[in-house]
N, C-alpha and C positions, 0 to 999 in steps of 0.2 A: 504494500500500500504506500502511496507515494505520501507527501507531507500535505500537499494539498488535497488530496482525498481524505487522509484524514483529519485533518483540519474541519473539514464539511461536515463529518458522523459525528465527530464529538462538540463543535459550537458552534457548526453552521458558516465558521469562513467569514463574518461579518466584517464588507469592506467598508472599512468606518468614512477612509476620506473620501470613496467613489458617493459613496449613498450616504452620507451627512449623519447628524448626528443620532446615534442606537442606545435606547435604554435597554435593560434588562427585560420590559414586559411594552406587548405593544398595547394602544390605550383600546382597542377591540378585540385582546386573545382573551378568551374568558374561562376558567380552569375546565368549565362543563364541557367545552368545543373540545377536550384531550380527555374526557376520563373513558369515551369508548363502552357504553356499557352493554354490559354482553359477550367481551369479546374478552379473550385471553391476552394474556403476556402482560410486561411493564408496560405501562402509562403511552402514551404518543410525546415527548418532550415539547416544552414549548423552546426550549432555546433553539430548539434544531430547525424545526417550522420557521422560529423567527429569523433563523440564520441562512434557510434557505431562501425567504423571504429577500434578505437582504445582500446576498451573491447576485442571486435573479436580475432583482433593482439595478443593482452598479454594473451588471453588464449592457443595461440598456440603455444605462447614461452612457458607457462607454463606446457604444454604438449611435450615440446620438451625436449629431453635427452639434458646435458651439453658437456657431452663428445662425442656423437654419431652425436648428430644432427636430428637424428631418432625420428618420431614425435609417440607418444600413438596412437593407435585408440581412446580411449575415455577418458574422465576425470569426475571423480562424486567430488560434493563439492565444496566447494574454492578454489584459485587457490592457494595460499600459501599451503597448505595441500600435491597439487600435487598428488592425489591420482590417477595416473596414470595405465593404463588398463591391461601393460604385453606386451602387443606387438603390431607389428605395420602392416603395407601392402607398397605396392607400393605406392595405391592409397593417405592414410595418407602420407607419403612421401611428393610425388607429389604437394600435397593441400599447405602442408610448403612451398615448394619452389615457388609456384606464389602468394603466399601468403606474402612472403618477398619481392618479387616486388611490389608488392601492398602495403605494409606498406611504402616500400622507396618513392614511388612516390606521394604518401601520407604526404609526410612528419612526418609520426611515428616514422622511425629511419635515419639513417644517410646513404649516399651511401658507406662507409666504413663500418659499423655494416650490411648493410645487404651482401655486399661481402663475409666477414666475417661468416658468418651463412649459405650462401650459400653452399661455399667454405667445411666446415667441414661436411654437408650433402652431399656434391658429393666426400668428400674423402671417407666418408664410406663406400656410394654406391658403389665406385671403387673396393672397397676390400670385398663386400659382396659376399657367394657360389650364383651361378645363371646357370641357365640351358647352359653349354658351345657351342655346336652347334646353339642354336637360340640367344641367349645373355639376356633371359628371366628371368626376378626377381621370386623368388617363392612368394607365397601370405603371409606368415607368418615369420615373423620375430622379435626375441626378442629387444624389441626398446632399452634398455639400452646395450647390447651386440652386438648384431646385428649377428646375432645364428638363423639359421633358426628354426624355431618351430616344436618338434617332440613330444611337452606334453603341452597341453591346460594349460595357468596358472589360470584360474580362476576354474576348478574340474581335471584335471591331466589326460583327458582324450586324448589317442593317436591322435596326428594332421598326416596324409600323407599330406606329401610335393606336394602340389599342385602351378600349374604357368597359371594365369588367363589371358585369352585374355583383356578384360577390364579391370582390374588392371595396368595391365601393357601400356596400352593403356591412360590412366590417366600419369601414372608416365613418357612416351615417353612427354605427350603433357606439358608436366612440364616442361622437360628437352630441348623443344623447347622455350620454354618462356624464362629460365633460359640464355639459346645459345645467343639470341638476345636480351634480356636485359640487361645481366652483363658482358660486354667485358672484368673486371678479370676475368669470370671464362669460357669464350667462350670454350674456346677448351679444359676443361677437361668436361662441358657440353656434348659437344660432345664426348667426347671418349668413356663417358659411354652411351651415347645415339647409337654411330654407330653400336655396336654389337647387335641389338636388332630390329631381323629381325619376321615381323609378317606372312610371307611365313608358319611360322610353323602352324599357324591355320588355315590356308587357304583349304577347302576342293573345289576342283574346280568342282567336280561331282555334290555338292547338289547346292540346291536354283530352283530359278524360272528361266524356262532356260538354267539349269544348269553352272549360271554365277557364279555359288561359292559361299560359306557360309564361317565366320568365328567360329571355335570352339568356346566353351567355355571355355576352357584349358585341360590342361592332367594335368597326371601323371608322373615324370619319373623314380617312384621305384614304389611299392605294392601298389594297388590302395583302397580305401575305397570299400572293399567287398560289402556293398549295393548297390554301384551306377554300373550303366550300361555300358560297355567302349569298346569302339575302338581300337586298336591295329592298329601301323601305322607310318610314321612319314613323314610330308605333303613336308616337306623343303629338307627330299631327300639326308642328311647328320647325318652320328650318328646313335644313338641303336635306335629300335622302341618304343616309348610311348605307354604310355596307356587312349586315348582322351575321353571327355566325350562323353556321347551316343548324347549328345545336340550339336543343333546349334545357333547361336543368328540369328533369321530370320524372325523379324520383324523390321519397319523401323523407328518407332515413339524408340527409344532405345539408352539410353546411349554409346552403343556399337558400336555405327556408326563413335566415334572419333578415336576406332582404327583402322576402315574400310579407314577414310579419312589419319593417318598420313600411314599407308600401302599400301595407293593407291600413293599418294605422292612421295613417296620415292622409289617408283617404283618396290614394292616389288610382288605387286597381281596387276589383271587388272581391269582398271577403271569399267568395267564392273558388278565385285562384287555388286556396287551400289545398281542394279537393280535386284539381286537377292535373296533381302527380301521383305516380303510379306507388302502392304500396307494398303490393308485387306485382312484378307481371302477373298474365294469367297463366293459368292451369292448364289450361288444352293442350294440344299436339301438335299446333304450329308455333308455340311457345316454348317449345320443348330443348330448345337450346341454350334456356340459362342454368341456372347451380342446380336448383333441384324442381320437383312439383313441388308448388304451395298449399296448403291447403286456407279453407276460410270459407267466408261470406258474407252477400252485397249488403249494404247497408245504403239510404239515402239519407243527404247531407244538403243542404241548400239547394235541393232539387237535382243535385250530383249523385248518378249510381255509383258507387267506391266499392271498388273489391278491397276486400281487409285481409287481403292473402297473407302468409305469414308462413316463414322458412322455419322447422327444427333440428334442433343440435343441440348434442349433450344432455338430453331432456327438457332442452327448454326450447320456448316459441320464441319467434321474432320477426319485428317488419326490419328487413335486411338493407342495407347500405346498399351502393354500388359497388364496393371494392369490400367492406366489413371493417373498416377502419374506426379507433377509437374517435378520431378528428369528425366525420362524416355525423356520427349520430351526438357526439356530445358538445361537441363548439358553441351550437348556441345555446342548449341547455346552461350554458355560462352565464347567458344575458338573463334568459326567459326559464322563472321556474317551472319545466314543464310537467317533472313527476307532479306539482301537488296543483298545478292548473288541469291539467290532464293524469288524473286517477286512475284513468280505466283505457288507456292509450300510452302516451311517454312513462308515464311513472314505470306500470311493470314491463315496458320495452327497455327503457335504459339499463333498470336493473337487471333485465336477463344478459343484454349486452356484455355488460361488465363481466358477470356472474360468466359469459363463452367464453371471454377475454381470460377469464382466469384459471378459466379449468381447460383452458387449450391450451397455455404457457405451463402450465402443471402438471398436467396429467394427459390431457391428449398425447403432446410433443414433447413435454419431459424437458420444456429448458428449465428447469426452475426457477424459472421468468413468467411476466407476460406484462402488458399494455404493448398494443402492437397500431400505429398510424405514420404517415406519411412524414419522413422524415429525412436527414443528410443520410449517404451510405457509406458504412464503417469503409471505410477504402478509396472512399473519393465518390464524388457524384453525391444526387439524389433519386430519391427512388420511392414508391408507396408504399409501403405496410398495412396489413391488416390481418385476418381470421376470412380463409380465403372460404368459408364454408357460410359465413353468413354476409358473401357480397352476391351481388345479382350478377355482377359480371362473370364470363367464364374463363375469361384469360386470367381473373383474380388480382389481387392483391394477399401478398405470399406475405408469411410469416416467420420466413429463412431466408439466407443468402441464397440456397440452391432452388427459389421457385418453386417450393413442393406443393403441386398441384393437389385440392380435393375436391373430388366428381360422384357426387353417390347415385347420377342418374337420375330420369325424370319419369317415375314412376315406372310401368307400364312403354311406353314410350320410348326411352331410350334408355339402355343397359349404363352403368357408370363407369367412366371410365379410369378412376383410380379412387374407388370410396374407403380404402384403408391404408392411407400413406405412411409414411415414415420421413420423419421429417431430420431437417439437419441441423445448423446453426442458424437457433434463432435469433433475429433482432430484434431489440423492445425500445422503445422509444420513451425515455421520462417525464415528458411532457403528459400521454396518452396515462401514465400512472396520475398523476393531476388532477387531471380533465375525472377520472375514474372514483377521485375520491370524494364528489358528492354523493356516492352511490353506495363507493364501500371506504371510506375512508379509514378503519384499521389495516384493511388489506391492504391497500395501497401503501401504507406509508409503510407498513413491513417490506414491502416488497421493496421499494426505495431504499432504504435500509441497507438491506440486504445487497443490492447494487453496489453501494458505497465501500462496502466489507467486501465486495469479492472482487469487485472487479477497480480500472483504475476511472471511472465514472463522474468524477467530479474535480473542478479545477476553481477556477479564483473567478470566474463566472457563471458559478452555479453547475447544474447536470448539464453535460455533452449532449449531444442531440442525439446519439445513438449507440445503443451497445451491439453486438455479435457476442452472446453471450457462452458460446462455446467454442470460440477461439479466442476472445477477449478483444476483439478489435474492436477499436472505439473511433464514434467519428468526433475528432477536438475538434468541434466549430459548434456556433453558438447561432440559430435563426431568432430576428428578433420575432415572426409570430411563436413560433415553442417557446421560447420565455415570459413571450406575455399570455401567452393560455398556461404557465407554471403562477405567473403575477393573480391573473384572477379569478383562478381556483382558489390558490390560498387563501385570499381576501374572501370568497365565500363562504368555504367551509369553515376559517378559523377567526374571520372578522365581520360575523352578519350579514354575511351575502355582502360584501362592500361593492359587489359590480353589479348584483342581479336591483338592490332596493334602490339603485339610482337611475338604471333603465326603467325596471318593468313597473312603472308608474303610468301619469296619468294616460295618454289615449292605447297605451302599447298594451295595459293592464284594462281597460275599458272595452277595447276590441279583440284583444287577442285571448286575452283568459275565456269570455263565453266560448268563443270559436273553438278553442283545442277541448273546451269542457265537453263537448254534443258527443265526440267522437270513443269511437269504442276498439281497439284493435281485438283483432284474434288470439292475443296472447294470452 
């Protein structure tokens, strides 16, 4: 074990001068958020929470521009080094900014130092180019300038200016946290938030229903010659775009946070909801995703909804696309969805976790598991997930070597690898996080346990990825995996610090009846 890993198990790494000044106890840990009741073993510590807390923090400051405010995508090495990535997105953006409420209420930094940091990330914003008829951020942005991106800085290869439904969908639910958190900067929160109408994605023809799909973004000059595109423009104002061929239309998906602050703010009808798919169907011309679903229809705002639902491990679930921890828990961050939906998210997520952990365990034997989309031990990036509860059939693998699982689609089609054996698996520490509003004893043993075995942790909190049976680690730091590490913890151990600042007025007014009606199959 190195010094700086263990520095992390035993007091949490707490980097005082990156993330300002740290007491002993934060002014939101409260003894009851660590006694775990029910569960075995020693206590959950709070130093270690707070110290992971506050590694997390100072790698984000250290990823953040001084002048801009503008946070990297990613950071390799120590954080004095700063070897920062080139550019940035909405979504890294976004992550900063709930990510300094999280520190302040934490007690990491000061309610002044975090106004202060706010403050200079939404003056930028203010003055960044963005799509003028939708008020949409484009996806690339030079973090130190803040220049949209027209030449990749890591090979010079040509970037088109592209403007992401879900990028921007992250970076809105930021700027609602920011609105209701920081009454300095309430109303320039808003001002950059009001222009930023999601009508532009909205195709009202597709889906189940045809209660509307959201794009996946456009274009609004020359499009990437390979990709497929739509000519159009949904909002009805301004030159025509060029949309992707794609829609996000599945339900288990990070993309739902921008369907909820869209539905919200009254921009598309509550109806959108219901018009992504929960599983495909069943029949025999469908027969070529992970398995037959079973269920049934239900109607929902006048929408027939199949409530199909994949099992594994003995439990039910409405499946991801890939089976990834990120896919079904991201926005469960913002929006409480187990206790707004009862009888739908609540026993979905928790089965989620619950396959998460008994396919790191016991299925595949790493004595690991949180498995999501993350750096790869070796260089690159790559998705992760529990390739048994994604809809897709090329998967998202749970190991370096791909290990495909195929149980067959009933009757229909034979499986074609339904009892794998799998290799070295990679878990992702964030996706441990994300997992402990669900099960948070288990998560943070298993965390734990990362730090003890392997070399997992350095002077910017968890590595973004382990290979837990060769030990390869990937040292680089994304700043969204730190800020889904930033506001998990703030939830589980600081009163929901991310969810009681979003899921307020119209978000809680419109959103909570709507997820309540629904019933899933699980």
């Amino acid at each position: 074990m190195t010094a700086v890993s263990r520095r992390g198990l035993l007091l949490g790494g707490a980097s005082l001068a990156a993330a300002g000044a740290l007491g002993t106890t934060s002014p939101l840990i409260t003894d009851t958020a660590f006694a775990s009741p029910g569960s075995k073993g020693p206590r959950i510590s709070k130093a270690r929470i707070h110290g992971w807390a506050a590694d997390t923090w100072a790698c984000l400051v250290a990823m953040t521009d001084e002048k801009t405010g503008l946070t990297a995508d990613n950071l390799a090495g120590p954080l004095a080094e700063k070897n920062r990535s080139g550019y940035t997105s909405p979504t890294n953006i976004g992550g900063y900014l709930w990510s300094a409420v999280v520190a302040r209420d934490f007690g990491l930094i000061s309610r002044h130092e975090c106004s202060k940091r706010i403050n200079l990330t939404l003056r930028t914003l203010a003055r960044l180019d963005r799509h003028a008829p939708s008020g949409m951020f484009y996806n690339w942005y030079d973090e130190a300038t803040g220049r949209v991106l027209t030449t990749w800085p890591e090979d010079g290869s040509r970037v088109y200016p592209f403007l992401s439904s879900v990028d921007n969908g992250w970076l809105a639910a930021a700027l609602i946290v920011v609105r209701n958190a920081d009454r300095a900067n309430a109303r320039l929160a808003e001002s950059v938030l009001e222009p930023m109408n999601f009508k532009m994605y909205y195709n009202p023809e597709a889906g189940v229903g045809k209660a509307g799909l959201m794009k996946g973004g456009f274009w609004d000059g020359e499009p990437k010659p390979r990709d497929a595109i739509q000519v159009g423009n949904f909002l009805g104002s301004g030159p025509d775009v060029n949309y992707t061929a794609f829609h996000y239309d599945t339900t288990v998906s990070e993309t739902r946070i921008a369907s909820y602050i869209a539905i919200a703010r009254g921009q598309v009808p509550a109806k959108l909801y219901f018009g992504t798919w929960r599983t495909f169907p069943a029949t025999e011309d469908w027969k070529w995703h992970e398995q037959q679903p079973t269920g049934r229809n239900r109607t929902y705002l006048g929408i027939d909804v199949y409530e199909g639902v994949y099992e594994h491990l003995g439990r039910k679930v409405v499946p991801g696309w890939g089976g990834s921890m990120f896919e079904a828990l991201m926005p469960d961050m913002f929006v409480p969805e187990e206790r707004w939906s009862p009888h739908a998210w609540g026993p979905n997520h928790r089965n989620t976790v619950a396959i998460h952990r008994l396919h790191g365990l016991e299925e595949a034997d790493y004595g690991f598991w949180g498995f999501s989309p993350s750096s790869q031990p070796g260089g690159g990036y790559r998705e992760y997930g529990v390739d048994a509860i994604g809809l897709n059939p090329d998967g998202y693998f749970s190991d370096v070597e791909k290990t495909n699982f195929d149980k067959g689609f009933g009757t229909f089609r034979a499986g074609l690898n339904p009892t794998p054996r799998y290799g070295d698996g990679v878990v992702t520490p964030h996706a441990l996080f994300l997992a402990m509003h669900h099960e948070p004893r288990q998560a943070y043993d298993n965390l734990v346990k990362l730090t003890r075995e392997h070399d997992a942790y350095g002077d910017g909190g968890f590595y973004d990825a382990i290979a837990v049976k060769s030990g390869t680690v990937a040292k680089r730091y994304l700043s969204l995996d730190q800020s889904m590490v930033m506001g998990s913890l703030g939830n589980v151990y600081g009163r929901d610090a991310v969810r009681r600042y979003f899921a307020v007025g119209a978000i809680e007014r419109r959103i909570k009846p709507l997820l309540a009606m629904e019933r899933f199959s699980v």
